[in-house]
ZAMARGU-4260 file (C-alpha; in steps of 0.2 Angstrom, whole numbers, plus 5000, padded with zeros to 4 digits):
<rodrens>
0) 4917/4877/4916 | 4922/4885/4933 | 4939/4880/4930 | 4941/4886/4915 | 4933/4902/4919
5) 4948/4905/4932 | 4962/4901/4920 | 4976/4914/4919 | 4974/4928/4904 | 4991/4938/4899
10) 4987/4956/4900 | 4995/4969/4889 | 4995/4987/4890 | 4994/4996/4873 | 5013/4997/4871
15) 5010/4977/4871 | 5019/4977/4886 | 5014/4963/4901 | 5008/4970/4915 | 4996/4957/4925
20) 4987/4944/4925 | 4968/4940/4926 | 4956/4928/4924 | 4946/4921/4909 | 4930/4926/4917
25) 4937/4945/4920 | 4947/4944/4902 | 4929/4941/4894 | 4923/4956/4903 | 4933/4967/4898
30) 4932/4961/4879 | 4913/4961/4881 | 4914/4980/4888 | 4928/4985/4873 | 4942/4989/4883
35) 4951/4975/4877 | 4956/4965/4864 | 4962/4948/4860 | 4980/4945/4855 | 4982/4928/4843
40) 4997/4921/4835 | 4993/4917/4816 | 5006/4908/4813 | 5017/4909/4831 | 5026/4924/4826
45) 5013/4938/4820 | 4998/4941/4828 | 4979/4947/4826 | 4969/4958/4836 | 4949/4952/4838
50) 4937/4961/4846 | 4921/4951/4854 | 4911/4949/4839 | 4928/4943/4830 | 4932/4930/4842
55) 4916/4925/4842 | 4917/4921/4823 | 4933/4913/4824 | 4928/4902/4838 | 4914/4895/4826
60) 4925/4894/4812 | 4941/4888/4820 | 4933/4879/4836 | 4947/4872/4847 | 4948/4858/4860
65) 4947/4867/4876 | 4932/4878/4874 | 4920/4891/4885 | 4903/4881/4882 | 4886/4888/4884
70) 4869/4883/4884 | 4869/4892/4865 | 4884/4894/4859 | 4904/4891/4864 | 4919/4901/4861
75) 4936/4901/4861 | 4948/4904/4880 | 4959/4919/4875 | 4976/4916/4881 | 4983/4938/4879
80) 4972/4949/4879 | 4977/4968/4877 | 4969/4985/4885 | 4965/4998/4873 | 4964/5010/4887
85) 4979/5016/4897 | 4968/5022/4914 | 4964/5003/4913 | 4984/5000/4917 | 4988/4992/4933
90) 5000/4999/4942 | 5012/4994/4957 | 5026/5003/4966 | 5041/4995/4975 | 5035/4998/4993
95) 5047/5006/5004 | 5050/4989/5015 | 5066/4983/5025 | 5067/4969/5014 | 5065/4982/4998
100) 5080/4991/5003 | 5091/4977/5005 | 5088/4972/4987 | 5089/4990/4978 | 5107/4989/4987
105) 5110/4970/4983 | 5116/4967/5001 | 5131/4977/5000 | 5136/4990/5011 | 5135/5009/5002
110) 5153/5013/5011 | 5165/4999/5010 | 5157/4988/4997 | 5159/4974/5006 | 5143/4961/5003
115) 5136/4955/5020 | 5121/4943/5028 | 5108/4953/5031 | 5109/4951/5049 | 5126/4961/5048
120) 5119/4975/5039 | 5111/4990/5046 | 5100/5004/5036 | 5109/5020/5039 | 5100/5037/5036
125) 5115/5046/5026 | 5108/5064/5035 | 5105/5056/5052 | 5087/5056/5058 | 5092/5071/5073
130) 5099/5084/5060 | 5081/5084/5049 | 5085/5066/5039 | 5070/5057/5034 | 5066/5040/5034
135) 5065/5038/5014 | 5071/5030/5000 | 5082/5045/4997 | 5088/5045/5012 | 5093/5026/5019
140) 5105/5016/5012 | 5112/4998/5020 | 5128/5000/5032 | 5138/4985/5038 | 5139/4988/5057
145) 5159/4994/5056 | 5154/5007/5043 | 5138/5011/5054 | 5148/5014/5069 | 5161/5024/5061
150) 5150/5037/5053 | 5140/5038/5070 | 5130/5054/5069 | 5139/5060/5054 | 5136/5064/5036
155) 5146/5052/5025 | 5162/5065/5019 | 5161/5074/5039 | 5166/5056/5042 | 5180/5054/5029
160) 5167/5042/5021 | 5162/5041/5002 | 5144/5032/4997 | 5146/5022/4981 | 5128/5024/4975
165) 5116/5039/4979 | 5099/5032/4984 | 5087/5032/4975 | 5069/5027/4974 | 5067/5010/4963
170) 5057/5013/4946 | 5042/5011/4947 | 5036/4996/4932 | 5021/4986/4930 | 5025/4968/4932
175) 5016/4956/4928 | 5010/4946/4946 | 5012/4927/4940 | 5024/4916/4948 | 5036/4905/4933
180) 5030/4890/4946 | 5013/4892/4936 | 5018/4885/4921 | 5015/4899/4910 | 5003/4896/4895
185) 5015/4894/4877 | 5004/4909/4869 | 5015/4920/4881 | 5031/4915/4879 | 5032/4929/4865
190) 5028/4943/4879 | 5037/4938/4895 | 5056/4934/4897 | 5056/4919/4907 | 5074/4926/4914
195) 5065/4938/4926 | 5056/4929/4935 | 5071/4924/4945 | 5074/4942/4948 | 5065/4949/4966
200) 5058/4965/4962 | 5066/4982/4969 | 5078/4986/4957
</rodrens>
């Protein structure tokens, strides 16, 4: 039953949007407490919201293979579950990170648009760090090392230089932290796009 308890549950905010993950002991939880619901396909394309004392009924009348089993009853694993309570939404931001940078700018350098290895890019502060530049999103972009050494301790247009993207902090966006590797469970297929996973986040 331990096993079973740590399976992976879909978690949707109330927009039905997947935003994490969590286990089936903590999915039981939150049911238990009312701040979430269970999501159930009918019939693989609508689906049915149940509360605990619903699930509960339909996990006697509808009992399935796989079950949580107690000493007086069992019930049904939900697979999706959804909050009812947005303060209950997990959120993550796109650290500011070396690595982060390098993908909100797709390994391209912001002057010559020339795409390079990483190790021949540099991160550039477009208002150099000694005339009041910070070191933020809004403020560094990647610079192959020519560009970077032809700007020097310039701003871009001082050195006859053009950026091709402002920078800009990356959206912040729930995502949902579950590798495609795992094998996501078929009740979830409706929610995720299996496409984006192979996307890093920083975009």
């Amino acid at each position: 039953m331990e096993s079973v308890l740590e399976q992976p549950v879909l978690v949707l905010n109330r927009l039905w949007q997947a935003v994490n993950t969590c286990s089936v002991r903590r999915a039981f939880t939150l049911l238990y407490q009312g701040q979430a619901q269970v999501v159930s396909a009918e019939d693989g394309k609508n689906f049915a919201t149940h509360d605990y004392r619903s699930w509960w009924d339909i996990s006697q009348s509808h009992p399935e293979k796989e079950m949580v089993r107690t000493i007086s009853f069992s019930i049904r694993i939900p697979r999706v579950i959804v909050l009812l309570i947005f303060e209950r939404l997990p959120k993550k931001e796109v650290k500011f990170t070396r690595h982060n940078v390098f993908e909100r700018d797709k390994n391209t350098c912001q002057y010559c648009g020339k795409v390079f290895d990483r190790v021949d890019l540099n991160l550039d502060h477009v208002l150099p760090r000694d005339r009041g530049g910070q070191t933020t999103w809004e403020n560094i972009v990647c610079s192959c090392i020519p560009c970077n050494t032809k700007k020097g301790n310039r701003l871009p247009h001082e050195a006859g230089m053009l950026l091709i993207r402002k920078p800009k902090r990356p959206k912040w966006r729930p995502f949902v932290n579950v590798s495609i590797s795992n094998h996501p469970h078929d009740s979830w297929k409706h929610f995720l796009d299996l496409a984006y996973w192979n996307v890093e986040l920083g975009d």
